[in-house]
C-alpha positions as a printed NumPy array, in Angstrom:
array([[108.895,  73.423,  88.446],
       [108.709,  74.276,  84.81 ],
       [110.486,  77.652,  83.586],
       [107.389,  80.152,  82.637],
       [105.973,  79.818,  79.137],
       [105.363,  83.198,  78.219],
       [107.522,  86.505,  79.027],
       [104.475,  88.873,  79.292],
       [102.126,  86.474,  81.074],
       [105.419,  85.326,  83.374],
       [105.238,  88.919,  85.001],
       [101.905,  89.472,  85.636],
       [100.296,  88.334,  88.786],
       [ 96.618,  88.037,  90.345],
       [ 95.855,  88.04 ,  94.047],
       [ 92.834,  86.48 ,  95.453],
       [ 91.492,  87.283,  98.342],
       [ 89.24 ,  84.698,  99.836],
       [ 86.683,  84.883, 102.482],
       [ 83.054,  85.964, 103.36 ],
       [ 84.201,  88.729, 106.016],
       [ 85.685,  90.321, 103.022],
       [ 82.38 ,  91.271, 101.035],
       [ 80.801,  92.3  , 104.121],
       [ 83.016,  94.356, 105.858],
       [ 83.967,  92.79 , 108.626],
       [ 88.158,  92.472, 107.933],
       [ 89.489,  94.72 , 104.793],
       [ 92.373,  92.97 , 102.792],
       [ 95.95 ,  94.273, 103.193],
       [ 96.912,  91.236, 102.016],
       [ 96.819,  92.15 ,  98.643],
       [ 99.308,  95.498,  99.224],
       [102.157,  93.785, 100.788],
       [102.334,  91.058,  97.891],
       [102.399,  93.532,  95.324],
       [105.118,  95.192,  96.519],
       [107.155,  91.768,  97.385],
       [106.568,  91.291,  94.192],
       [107.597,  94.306,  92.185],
       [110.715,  93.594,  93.861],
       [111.239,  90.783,  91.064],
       [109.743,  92.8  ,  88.708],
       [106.489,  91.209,  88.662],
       [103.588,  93.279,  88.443],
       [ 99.98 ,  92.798,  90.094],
       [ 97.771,  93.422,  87.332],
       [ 94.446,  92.057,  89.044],
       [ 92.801,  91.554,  92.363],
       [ 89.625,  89.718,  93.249],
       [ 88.076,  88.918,  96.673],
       [ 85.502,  85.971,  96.498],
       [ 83.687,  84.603,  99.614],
       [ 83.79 ,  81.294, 101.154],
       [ 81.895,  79.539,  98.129],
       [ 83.898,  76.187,  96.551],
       [ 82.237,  76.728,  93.064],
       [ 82.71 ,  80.657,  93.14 ],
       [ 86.526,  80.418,  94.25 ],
       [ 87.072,  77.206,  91.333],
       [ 85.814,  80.173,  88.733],
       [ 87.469,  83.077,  90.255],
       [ 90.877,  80.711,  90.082],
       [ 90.081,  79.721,  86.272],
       [ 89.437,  83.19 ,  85.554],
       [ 92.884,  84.214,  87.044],
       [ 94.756,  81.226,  85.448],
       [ 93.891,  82.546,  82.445],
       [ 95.481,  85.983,  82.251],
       [ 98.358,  86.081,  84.954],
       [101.326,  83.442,  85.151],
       [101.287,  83.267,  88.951],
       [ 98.165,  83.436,  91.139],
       [ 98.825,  83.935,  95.148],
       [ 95.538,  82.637,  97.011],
       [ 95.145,  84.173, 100.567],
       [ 92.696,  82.564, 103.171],
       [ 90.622,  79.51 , 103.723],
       [ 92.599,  77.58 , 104.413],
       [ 91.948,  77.312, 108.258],
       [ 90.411,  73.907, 110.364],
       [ 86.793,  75.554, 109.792],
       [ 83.862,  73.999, 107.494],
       [ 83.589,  77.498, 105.254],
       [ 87.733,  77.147, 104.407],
       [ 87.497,  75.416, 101.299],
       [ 90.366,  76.75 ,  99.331],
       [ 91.998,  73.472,  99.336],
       [ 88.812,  71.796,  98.341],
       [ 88.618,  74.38 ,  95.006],
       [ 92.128,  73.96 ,  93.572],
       [ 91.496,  70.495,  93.947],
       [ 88.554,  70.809,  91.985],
       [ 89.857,  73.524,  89.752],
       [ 93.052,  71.739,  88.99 ],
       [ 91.289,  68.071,  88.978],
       [ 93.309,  66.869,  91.509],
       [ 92.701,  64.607,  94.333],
       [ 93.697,  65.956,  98.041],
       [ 95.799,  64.102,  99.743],
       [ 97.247,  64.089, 103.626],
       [101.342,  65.318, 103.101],
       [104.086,  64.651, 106.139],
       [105.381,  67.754, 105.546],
       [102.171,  69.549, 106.198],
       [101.253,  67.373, 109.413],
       [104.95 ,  67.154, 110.834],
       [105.109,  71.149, 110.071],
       [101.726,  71.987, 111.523],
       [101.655,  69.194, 114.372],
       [104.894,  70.934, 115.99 ],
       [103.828,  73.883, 115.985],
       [100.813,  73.349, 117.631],
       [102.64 ,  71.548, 120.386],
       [104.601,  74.451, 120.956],
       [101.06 ,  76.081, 122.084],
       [100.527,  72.882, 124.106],
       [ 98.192,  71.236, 122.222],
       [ 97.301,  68.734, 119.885],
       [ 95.217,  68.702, 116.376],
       [ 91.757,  67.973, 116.026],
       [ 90.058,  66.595, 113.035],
       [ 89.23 ,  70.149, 112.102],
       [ 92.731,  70.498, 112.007],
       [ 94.021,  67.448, 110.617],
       [ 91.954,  68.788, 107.265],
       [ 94.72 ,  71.814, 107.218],
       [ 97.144,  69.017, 106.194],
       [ 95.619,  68.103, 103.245],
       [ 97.039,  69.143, 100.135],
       [ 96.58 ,  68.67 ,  95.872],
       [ 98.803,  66.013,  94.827],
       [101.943,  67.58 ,  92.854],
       [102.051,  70.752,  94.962],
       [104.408,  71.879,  97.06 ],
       [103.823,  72.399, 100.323],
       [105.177,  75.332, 102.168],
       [105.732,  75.807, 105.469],
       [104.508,  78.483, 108.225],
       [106.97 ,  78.956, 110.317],
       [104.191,  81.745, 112.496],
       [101.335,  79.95 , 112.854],
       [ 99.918,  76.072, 112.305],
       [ 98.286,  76.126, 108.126],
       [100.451,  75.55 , 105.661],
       [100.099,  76.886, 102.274],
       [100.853,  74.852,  98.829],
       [102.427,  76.213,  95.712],
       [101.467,  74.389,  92.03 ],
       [101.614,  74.547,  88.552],
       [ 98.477,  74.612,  85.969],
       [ 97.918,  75.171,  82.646],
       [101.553,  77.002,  82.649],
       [100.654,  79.287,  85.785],
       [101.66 ,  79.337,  89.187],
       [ 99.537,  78.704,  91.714],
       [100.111,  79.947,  95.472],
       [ 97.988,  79.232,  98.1  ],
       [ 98.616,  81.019, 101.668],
       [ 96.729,  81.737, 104.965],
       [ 95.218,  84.739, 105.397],
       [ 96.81 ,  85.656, 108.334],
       [ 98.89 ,  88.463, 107.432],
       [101.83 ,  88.143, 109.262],
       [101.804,  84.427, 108.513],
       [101.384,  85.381, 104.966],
       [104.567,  87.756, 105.123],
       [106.22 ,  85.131, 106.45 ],
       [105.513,  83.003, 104.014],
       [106.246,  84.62 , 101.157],
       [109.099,  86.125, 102.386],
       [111.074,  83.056, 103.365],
       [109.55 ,  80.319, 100.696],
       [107.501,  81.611,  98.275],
       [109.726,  84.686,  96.533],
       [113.027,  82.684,  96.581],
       [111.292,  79.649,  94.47 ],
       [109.546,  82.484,  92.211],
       [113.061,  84.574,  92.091],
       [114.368,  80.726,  90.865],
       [112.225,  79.932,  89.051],
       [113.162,  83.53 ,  87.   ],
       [116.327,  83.063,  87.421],
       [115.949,  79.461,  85.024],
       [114.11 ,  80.999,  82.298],
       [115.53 ,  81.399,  79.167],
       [113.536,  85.089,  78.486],
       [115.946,  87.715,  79.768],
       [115.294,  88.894,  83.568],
       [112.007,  91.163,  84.026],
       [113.114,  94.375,  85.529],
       [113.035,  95.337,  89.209],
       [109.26 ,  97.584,  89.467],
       [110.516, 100.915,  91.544],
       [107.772, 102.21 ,  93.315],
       [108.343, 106.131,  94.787],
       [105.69 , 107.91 ,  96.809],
       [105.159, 111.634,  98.027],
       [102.812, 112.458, 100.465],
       [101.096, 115.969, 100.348],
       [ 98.874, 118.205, 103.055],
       [ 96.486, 120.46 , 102.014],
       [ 95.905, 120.489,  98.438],
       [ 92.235, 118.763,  97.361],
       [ 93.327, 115.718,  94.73 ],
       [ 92.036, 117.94 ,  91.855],
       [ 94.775, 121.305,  92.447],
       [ 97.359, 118.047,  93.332],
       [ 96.615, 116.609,  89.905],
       [ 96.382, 120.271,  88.271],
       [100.276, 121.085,  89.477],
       [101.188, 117.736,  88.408],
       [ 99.839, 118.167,  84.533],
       [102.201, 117.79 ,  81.932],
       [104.834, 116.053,  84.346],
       [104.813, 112.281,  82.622],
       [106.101, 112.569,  79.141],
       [103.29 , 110.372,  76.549],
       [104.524, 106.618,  76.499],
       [107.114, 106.914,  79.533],
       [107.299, 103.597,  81.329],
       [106.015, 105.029,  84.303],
       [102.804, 105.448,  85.928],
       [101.851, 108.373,  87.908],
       [ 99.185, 107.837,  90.638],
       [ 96.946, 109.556,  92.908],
       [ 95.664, 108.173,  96.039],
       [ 93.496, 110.966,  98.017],
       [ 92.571, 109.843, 101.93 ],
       [ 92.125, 111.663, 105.451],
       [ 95.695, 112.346, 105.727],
       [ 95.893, 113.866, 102.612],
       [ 97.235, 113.114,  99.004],
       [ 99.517, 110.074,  98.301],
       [101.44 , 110.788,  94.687],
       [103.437, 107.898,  93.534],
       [105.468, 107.186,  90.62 ],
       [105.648, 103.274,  90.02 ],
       [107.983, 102.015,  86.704],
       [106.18 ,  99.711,  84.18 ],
       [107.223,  95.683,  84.012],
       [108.019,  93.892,  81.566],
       [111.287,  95.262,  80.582],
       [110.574,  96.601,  77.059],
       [111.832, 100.396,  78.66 ],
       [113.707, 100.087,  81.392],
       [113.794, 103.343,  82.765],
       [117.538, 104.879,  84.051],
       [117.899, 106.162,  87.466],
       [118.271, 108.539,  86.091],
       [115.352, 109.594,  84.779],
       [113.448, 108.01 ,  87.685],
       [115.205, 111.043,  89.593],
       [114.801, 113.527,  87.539],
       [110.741, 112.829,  87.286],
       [111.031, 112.615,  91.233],
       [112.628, 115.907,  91.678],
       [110.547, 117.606,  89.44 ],
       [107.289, 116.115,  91.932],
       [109.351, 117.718,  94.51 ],
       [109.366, 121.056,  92.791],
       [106.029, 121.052,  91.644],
       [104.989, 119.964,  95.08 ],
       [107.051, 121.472,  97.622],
       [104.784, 123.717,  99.134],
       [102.271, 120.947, 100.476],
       [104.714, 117.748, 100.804],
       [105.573, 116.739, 103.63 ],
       [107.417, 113.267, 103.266],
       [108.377, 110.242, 101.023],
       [108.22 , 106.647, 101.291],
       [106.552, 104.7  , 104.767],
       [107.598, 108.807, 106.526],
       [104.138, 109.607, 108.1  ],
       [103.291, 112.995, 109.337],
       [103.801, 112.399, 113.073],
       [107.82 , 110.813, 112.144],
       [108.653, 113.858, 110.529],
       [107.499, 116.051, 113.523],
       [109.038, 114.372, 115.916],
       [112.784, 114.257, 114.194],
       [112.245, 117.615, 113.655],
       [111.361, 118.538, 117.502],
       [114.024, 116.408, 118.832],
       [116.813, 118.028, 116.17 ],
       [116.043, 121.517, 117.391],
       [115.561, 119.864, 120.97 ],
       [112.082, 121.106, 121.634],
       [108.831, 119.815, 123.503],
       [105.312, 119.918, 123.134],
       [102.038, 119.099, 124.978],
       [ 98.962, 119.162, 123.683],
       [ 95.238, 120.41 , 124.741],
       [ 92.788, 118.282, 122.328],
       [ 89.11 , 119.08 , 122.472],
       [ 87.476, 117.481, 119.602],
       [ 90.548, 114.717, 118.604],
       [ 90.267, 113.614, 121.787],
       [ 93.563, 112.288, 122.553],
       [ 94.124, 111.435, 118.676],
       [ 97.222, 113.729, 118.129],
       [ 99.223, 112.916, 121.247],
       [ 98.02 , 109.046, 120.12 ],
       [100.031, 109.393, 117.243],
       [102.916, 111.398, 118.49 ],
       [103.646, 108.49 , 120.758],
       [103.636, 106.079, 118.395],
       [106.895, 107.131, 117.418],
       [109.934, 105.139, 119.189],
       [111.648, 107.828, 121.552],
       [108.891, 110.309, 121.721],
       [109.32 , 110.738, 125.086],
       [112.243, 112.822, 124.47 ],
       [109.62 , 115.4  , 122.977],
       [105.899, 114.79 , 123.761],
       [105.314, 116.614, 127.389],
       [102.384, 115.5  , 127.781],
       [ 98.837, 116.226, 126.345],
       [ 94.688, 116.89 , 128.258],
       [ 91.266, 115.88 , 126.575],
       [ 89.334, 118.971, 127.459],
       [ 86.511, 117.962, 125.924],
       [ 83.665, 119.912, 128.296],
       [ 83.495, 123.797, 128.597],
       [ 84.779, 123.608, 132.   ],
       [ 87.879, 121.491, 131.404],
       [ 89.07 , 124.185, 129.225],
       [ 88.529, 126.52 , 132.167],
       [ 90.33 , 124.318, 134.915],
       [ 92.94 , 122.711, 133.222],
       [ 93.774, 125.431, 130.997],
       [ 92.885, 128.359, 132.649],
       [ 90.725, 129.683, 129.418],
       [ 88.482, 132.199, 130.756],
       [ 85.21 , 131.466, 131.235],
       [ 83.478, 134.868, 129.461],
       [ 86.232, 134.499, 126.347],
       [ 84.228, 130.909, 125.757],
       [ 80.882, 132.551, 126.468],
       [ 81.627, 135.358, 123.626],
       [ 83.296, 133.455, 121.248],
       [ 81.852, 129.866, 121.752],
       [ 84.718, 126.766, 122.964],
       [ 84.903, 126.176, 118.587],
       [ 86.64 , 129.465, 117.675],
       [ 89.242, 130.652, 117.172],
       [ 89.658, 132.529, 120.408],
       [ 89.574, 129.624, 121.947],
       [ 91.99 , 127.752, 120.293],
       [ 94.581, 130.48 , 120.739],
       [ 93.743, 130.15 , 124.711],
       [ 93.677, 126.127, 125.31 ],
       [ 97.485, 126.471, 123.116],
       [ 99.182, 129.644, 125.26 ],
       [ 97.451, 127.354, 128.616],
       [ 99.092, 124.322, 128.053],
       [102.143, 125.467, 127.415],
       [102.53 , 127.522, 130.058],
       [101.655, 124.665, 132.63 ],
       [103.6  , 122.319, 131.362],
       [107.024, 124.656, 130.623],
       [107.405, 123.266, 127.324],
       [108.709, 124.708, 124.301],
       [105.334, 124.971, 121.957],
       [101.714, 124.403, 123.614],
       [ 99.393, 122.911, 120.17 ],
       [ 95.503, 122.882, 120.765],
       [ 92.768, 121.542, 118.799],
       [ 88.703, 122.197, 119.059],
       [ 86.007, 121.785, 116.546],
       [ 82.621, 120.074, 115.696],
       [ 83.291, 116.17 , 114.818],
       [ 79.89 , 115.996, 114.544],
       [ 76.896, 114.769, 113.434],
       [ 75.532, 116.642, 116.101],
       [ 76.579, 120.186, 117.745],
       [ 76.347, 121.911, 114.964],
       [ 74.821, 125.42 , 114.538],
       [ 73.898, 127.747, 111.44 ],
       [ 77.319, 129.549, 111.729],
       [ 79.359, 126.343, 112.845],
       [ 78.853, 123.953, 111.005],
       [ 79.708, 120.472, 111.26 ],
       [ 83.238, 120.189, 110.746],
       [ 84.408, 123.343, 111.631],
       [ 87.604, 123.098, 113.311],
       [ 90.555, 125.197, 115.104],
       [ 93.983, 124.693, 115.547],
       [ 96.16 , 126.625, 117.986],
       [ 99.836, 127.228, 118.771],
       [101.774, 129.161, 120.911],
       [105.332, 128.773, 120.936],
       [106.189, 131.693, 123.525],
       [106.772, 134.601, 121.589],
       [104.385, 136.819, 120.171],
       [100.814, 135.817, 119.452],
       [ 99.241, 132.796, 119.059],
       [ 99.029, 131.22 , 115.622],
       [ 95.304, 129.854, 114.666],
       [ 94.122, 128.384, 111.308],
       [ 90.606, 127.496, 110.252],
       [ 89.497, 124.327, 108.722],
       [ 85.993, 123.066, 107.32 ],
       [ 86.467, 119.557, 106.881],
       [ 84.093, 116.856, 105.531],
       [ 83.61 , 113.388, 105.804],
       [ 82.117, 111.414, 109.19 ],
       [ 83.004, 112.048, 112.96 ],
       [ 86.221, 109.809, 112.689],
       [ 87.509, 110.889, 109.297],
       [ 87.293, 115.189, 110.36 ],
       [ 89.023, 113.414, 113.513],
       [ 91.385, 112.528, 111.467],
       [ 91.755, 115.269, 109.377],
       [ 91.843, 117.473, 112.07 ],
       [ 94.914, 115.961, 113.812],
       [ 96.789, 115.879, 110.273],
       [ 95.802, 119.433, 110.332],
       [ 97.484, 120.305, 114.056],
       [100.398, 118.489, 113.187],
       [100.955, 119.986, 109.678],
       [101.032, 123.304, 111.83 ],
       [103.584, 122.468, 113.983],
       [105.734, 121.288, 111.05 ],
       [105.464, 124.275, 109.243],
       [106.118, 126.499, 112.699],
       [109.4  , 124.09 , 113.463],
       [110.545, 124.259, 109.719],
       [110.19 , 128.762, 109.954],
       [112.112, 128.186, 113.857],
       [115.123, 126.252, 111.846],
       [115.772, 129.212, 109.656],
       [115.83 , 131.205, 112.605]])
């Protein structure tokens, strides 16, 4: 393969995702994410995405288009034994090459499908075809292999859109040839694109942006983002390619501490760290258990508390009370505190948390009970009204009130961040003790 032509055009990519199920939102594309950050690694930077359906014509434009601002373009999807995967079909067309059936692709794809026990069909002898000058690479997951090519001084990737065939692809073929193919160029090395995130509780996006103001000096080679979602606000701080200011480490810290200051009274982790990881090391440091009483989550929290590898050295065990009545026989919550107060107060709350603790002997009892919605609702409870509750033993209960927004699953959502962002901040005040 020829070294890239052009520095700046040599480090900036284009994914496309391809496929029908993508415009109509039947499959999302996380494709896309993982590439970028494979990527970066090199110091290669996704400038542009597109998603284009399973039209031949559309995808030979959409590929043109992308040819024609980013030095390496990494297809995902269509290229399956189906009559709508025509990615094969378009570079062919795009590229004016003829298609053409490769050993490598049939030897490659016929053994693995007689690992499964079977044999291709004609559907799936099309999967072997391939434009004439590319290089086929293999899939060592599943049976379609992808092709990698070079056009109008660009290179061209295409994968399946499989993801963890995709990983595997790229992973094993398709970043050591693009790390070589670096590597042979006579402009000097593109650096490495650090990518930092923060993840914050609490704040709206708007006070998360207001604490941030003033933090990125005016032309520093770094971007600061802001990505708001159900489990709160995802800050990052991702360095610029292209290698015309590298930034130190530096300064890279010193930007990343000041986050941390600026921050520190909503963040709750870095990196891949989710909420429910940082709860549980912090339970099983101070040895301590929980069980859970979830009304309105129904089985979320406790879902995502054992999600974590070894939780069972923490997580109890947790009850969907969802009724009026399972609050009153498997917590013992009296019957006339739910008739005054209602089962969504904060009463309540206080109740299902001191019940399940004491029944299941564990160190901190943590209760949830609200209106998902969109119906239950009255003029003083609206939907999204929730409680939280815990009771760790000594002294009162602790409650907090939350009025979330969004649909039934996302103030689901929000409402098991919110229980679990309680008990982090009650195990963080029991450390200092």
């Amino acid at each position: 393969m020829r070294a890239f032509q052009s520095a700046h055009r040599s480090v900036i990519a284009e994914t496309i995702a391809i496929g029908s199920e993508l415009l109509v939102g039947g499959r999302s594309d996380s494709n896309s994410l993982f590439i970028t950050e494979v990527l970066g690694r090199l110091g290669i930077e996704v400038r542009f995405k597109s998603i284009v359906g399973d039209d031949e014509a559309d995808m030979v434009q959409v590929l043109k288009t992308a040819v024609s601002r980013a030095g390496i373009v990494i297809m995902t999807g269509g290229l399956g034994p189906t009559v709508d995967d025509c990615t094969r079909e378009a570079v062919a067309k795009a590229t004016g090459r003829r298609l053409a059936r490769r050993k490598a692709a049939l030897d490659g794809m016929t053994a693995r499908l007689a690992q499964w026990g079977r044999q291709p069909n004609k559907g799936q002898l099309r999967q072997a075809t391939i434009p004439a000058g590319a290089t086929v690479v293999a899939n060592p997951v599943g049976s379609a292999p992808g092709f990698l090519l070079e056009w109008r001084g660009a290179t061209i990737v295409s994968l399946p859109g499989v993801p963890r065939e995709m990983e595997a692809m790229m992973t094993e073929s398709v970043i050591p040839l693009l790390a070589d193919q670096l590597a042979r160029s006579k402009q000097a090395p593109p650096q490495p694109i650090i990518r930092q995130t923060f993840h914050t509780w609490g704040l709206p996006e708007a006070e998360v942006d207001a604490k941030l103001l003033g933090l990125m000096p005016k032309g520093a080679p770094v971007d600061l983002g802001l990505l708001a979602s159900p489990m709160g606000v995802l800050v990052s701080l991702t360095t610029k390619s292209g290698g015309l200011r590298p930034v130190s480490e530096d300064q890279l810290s010193s930007l990343a501490q000041e986050v941390r200051t600026r921050l520190k009274d909503c963040l709750f982790a870095e990196g891949r760290e989710t909420m429910e990881e940082v709860v549980g090391r912090s339970l099983l440091e101070q040895r301590r258990t929980v069980a859970l009483a979830e009304s309105c989550t129904g089985g979320l929290i406790g879902h995502r508390l054992t999600q974590v590898p070894g939780s069972s050295a923490y997580v109890d065990r947790g009850v969907i009370c969802y009724s009026n009545q399972s609050k009153i026989d498997m917590l013992g919550v009296p019957a006339d505190l739910i008739a005054k107060h209602g089962a969504v107060s904060q009463e309540v709350a206080a109740a299902m948390a001191k019940g399940i603790r004491e029944r299941a002997g564990v160190s901190v009892g943590l209760s949830v009970t609200g209106i998902a919605g969109p119906g239950g609702a009255t003029a003083t409870k609206p939907v999204g009204l929730v409680y939280v509750g815990l009771n760790g033993g000594t002294g009162s209960a602790i409650t907090r009130e939350f009025r979330f927004h969004g649909d039934r699953s996302v103030i689901k959502q929000r409402s098991s961040q919110a229980a679990l962002n309680l008990l982090r901040l009650w195990l963080i005040d029991r450390g200092r003790t």
